[in-house]
C-alpha positions in Angstrom: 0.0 0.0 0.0 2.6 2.3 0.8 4.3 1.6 -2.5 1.4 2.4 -4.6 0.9 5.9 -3.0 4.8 6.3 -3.4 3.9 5.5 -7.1 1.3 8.2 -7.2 2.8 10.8 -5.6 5.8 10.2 -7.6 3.7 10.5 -11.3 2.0 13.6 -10.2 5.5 15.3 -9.2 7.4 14.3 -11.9 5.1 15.8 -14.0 4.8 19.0 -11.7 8.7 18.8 -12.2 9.0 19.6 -16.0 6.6 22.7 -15.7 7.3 26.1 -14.4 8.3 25.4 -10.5 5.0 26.7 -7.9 5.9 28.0 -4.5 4.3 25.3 -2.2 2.1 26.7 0.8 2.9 25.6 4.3 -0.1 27.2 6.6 1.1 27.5 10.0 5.4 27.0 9.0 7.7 27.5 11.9 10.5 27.1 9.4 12.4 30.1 8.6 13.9 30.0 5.5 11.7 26.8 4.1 11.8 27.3 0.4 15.4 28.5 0.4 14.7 31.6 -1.6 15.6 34.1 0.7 19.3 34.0 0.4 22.2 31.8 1.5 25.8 32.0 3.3 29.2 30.7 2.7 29.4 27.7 5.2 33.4 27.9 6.3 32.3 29.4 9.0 31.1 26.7 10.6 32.9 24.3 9.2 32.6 23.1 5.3 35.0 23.5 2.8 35.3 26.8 1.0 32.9 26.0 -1.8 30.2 25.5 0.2 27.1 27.6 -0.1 23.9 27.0 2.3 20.6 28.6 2.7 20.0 31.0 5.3 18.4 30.4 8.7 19.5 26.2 8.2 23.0 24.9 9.5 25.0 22.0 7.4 26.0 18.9 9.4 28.1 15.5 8.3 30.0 12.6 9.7 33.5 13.2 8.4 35.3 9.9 7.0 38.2 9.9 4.0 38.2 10.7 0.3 35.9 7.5 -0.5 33.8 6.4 2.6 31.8 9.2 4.3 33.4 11.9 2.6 32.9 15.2 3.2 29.4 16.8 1.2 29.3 20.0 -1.0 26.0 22.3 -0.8 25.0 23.7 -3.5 21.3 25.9 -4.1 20.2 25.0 -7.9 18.8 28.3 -9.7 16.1 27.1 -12.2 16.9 30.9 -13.8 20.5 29.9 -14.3 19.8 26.2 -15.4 16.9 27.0 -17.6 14.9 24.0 -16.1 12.9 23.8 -13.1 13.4 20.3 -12.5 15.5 20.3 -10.0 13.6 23.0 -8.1 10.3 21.6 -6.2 9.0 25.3 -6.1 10.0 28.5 -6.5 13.5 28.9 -7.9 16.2 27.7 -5.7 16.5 24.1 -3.8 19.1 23.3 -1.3 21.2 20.4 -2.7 24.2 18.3 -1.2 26.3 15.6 -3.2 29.7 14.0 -3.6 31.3 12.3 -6.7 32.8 9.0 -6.5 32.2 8.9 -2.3 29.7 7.9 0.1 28.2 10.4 2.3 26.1 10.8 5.6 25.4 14.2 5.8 22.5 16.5 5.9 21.2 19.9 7.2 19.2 21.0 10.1 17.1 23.8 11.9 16.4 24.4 15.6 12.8 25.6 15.9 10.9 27.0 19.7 7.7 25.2 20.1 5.6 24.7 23.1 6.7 21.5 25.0 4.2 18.5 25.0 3.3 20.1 21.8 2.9 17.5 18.1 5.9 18.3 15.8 5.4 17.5 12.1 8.1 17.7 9.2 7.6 17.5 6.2 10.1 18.0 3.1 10.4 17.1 -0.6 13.7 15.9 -1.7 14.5 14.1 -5.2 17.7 11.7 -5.9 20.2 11.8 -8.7 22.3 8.7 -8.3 24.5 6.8 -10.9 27.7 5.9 -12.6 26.5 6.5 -16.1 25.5 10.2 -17.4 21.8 9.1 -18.9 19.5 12.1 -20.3 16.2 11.9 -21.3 14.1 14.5 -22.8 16.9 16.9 -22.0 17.5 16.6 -18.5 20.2 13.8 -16.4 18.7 10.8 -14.3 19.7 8.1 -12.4 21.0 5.2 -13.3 19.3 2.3 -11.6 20.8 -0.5 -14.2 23.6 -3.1 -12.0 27.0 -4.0 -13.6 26.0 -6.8 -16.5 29.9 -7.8 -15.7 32.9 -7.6 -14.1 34.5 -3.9 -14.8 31.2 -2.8 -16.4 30.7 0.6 -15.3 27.1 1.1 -14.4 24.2 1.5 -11.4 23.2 3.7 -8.6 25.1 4.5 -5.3 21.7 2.9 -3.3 21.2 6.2 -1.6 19.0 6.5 0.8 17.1 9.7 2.3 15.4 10.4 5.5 13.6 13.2 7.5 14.0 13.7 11.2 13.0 15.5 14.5 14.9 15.1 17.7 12.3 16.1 20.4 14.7 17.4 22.4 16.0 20.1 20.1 19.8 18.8 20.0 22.5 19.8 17.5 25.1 18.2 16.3 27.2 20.4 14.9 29.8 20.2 12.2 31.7 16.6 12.2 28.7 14.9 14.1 25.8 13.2 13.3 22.4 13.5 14.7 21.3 12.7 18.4 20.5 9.3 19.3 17.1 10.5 20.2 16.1 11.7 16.6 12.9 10.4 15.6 13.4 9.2 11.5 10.8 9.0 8.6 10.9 5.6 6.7 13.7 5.9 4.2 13.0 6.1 0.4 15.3 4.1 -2.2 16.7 5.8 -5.1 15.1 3.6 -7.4 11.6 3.6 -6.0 11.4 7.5 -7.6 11.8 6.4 -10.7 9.1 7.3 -13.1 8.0 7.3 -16.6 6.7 10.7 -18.1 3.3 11.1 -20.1 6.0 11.2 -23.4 7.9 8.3 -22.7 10.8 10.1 -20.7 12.4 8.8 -17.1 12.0 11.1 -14.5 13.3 11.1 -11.0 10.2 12.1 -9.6 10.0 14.4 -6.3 9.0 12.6 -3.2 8.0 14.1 0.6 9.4 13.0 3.3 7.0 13.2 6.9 7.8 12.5 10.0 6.2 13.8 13.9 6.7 13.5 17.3 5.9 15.0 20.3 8.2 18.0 21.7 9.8 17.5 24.9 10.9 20.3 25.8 10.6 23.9 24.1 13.1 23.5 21.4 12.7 20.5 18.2 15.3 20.2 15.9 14.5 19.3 12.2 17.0 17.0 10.0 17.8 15.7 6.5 19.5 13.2 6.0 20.5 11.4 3.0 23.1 8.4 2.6 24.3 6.1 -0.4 25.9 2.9 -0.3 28.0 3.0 -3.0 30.6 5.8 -4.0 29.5 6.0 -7.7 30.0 9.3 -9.9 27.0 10.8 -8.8 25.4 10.8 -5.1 23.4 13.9 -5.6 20.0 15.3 -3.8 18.2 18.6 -3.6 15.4 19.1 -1.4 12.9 22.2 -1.2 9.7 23.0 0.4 9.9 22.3 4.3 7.9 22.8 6.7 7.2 22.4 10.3 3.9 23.0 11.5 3.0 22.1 15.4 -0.3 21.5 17.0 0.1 22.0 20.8 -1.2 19.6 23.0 -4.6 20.6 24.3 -5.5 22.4 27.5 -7.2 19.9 29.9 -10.4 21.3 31.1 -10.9 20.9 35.2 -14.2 18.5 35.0 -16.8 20.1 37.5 -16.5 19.3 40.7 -19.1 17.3 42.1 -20.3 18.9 45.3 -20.4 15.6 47.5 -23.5 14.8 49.2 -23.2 15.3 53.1 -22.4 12.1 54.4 -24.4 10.2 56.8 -22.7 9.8 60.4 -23.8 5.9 61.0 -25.4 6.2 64.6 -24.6 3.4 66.3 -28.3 1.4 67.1 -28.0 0.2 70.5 -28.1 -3.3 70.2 -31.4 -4.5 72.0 -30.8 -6.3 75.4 -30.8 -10.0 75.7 -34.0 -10.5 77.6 -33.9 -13.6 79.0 -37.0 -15.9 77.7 -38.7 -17.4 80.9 -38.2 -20.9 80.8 -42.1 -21.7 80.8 -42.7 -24.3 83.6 -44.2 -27.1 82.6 -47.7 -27.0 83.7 -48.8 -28.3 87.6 -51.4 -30.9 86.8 -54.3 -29.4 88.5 -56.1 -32.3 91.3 -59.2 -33.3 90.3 -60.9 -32.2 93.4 -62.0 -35.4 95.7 -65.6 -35.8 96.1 -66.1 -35.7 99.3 -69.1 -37.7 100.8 -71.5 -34.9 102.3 -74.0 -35.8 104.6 -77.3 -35.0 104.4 -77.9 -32.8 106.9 -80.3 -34.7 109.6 -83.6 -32.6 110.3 -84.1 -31.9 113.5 -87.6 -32.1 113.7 -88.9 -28.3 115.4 -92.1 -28.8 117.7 -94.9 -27.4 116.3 -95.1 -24.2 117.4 -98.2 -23.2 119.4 -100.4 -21.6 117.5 -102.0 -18.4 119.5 -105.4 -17.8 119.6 -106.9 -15.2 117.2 -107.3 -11.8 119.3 -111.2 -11.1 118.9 -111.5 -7.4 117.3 -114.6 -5.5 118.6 -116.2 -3.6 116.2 -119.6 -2.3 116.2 -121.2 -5.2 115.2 -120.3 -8.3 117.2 -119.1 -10.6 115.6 -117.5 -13.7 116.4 -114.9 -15.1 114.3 -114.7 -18.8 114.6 -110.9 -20.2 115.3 -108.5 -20.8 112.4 -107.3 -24.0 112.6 -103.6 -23.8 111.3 -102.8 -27.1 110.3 -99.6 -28.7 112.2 -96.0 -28.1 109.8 -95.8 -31.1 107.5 -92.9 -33.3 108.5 -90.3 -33.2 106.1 -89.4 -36.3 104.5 -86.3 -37.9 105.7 -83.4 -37.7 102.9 -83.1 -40.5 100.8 -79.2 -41.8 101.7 -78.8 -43.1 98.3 -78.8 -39.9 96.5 -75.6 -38.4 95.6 -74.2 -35.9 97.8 -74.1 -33.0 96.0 -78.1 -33.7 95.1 -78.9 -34.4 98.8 -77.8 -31.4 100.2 -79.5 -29.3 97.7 -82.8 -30.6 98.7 -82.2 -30.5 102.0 -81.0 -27.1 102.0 -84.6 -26.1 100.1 -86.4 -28.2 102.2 -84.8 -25.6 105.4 -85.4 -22.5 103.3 -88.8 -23.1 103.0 -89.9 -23.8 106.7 -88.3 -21.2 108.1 -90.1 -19.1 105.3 -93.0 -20.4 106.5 -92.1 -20.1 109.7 -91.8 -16.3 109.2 -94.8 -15.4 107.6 -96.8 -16.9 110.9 -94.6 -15.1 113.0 -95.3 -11.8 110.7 -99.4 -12.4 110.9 -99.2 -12.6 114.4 -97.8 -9.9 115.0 -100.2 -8.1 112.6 -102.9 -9.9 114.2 
């Protein structure tokens, strides 16, 4: 997948390459200097060899081996004016290039830029490889020669060069003789030949490709690298790169989430455990005695005398009359108790039998006192 889109990048800018070069728009650059056009300084003063020429506001850097392996790089800016062709120019009219002839390289250039820490970094740069033993044109301008040897001593194919982009979070620098801090963050690379690209009239074109890589700022200071790299010190190890930028989106502000007011928490009251009452042990029930029956008596009459009966007191009243003597018959004796009846029925009888001759008894004694 990532091939494919390399592919379609790379037809669009080759074609884009052979017209007139278009400044390329960078909303929100932190780069200064990103499409090289405004100017460029002699580099011995930091380092380079006297024919050195690098744009202004960037700083060269390489790792400094002998005249074959890691030899030293010359900078260069192309001037589409001057060469009368745009296509080694992205946009505008100069790019920045570095090469060596018949030498390997590791070498680049670089920009410190201030950022807001925590902040995400991202670099992005178009760069575009001329690599080879052989000088090949086609439709009037050089390209790279991706064909290997066919034989021993034939002199042909590309130096395998290799270019990157890079950010080291931390905002290191190098400086002249010294490569990159370990903690540089790297693009993926891109090989020579997978730029190479076929025009709409037939011709080969090293097409442009962009480079993009981001991080996240650790500090307030990001550093920005290229970087490119060939294996083999053929003629020509050559690449030009234009259009940078840098842009940074800083790490957004947390927002305090509301507090929530907390609800009053309840004091537990301690419940007062209820008191053991002690359960009375129920007592087993007394068996209640079935009451004896108890053999009663019946109560023996005494039999009263028959009470004298007084004489009527004769009334006078105007008339004389005499009232002839009531006879009151003698008290009936009371039949004796029959000793075969139950006790309980016995008495009761007998007890009536009493109640009713003394009531009778009364009421004589009452009518003669009336009388």
């Amino acid at each position: 997948m990532r091939r494919s889109s390399i592919k379609v990048m790379l037809v669009l800018s080759g074609l884009l390459a052979l017209a007139l070069p278009v400044r390329a728009d960078c909303p929100g650059n932190r780069l200064a200097n990103p499409g090289f056009e405004d100017g460029a300084y002699k580099t011995e003063s930091v380092g380079t060899s006297l024919s050195s020429w690098l744009a202004n506001g960037w700083l060269p850097w390489s790792i400094l081996g002998d005249a074959t392996n890691n030899r030293e790089v010359e900078y260069k800016l192309p001037d589409a004016v001057a060469l009368g062709t745009g296509y080694n120019i992205h946009s505008g009219r100069y790019s920045q290039a570095f090469f060596t002839n018949y030498g390997t390289h590791n070498a680049g250039f670089y920009q410190r830029v201030q950022v807001p820490a925590g902040s995400r970094v991202t670099f992005t740069i178009w760069v575009q490889i001329y690599t080879g033993e052989r000088e090949l044109i086609s439709d009037g301008h050089p390209y790279s020669d991706l064909d290997w040897p066919q034989k021993e001593g034939d002199k042909r194919g590309p130096g395998n060069y290799r270019v990157w982009a890079g950010i080291d979070p931390y905002g290191g620098a190098p400086g002249w003789g010294a490569s990159p801090p370990d903690t540089t963050v790297w693009s993926e690379p891109v090989l020579d030949r997978e730029t190479r690209v076929i025009g709409a009239n037939g011709s080969q074109i090293d097409a442009w490709v962009q480079l993009t890589v981001s991080t996240v700022a650790q500090g307030e200071w990001v550093t920005v690298f290229t970087k490119g790299s060939p294996e083999f010190p053929v003629k020509h190890n050559n690449s030009f790169w234009d259009d940078a930028c840098l842009t940074v989106a800083e790490a957004p502000t947390a927002t305090p989430r509301p507090t929530d007011t907390p609800a009053p928490t309840a004091v537990p009251t301690d419940t007062p455990e209820p008191t053991a009452t002690e359960t009375p042990t129920a007592v087993p029930p007394t068996d209640t005695p079935e009451p004896t029956a108890t053999a009663t008596d019946a109560p023996t009459l005494t039999p009263v005398p028959p009470t004298e009966t007084p004489e009527p007191t004769v009334t006078h009243t105007s008339t004389a009359t005499t009232a002839p003597p009531t006879t009151t018959p003698p008290p009936t004796e009371a039949p004796a108790a029959n000793p075969s009846a139950s006790g309980g029925s016995g008495g009761l009888i007998a007890y009536g039998v009493a109640a009713a001759a003394a009531i009778g008894v009364l009421i004589w004694l009452r009518s003669r006192q009336a009388a």
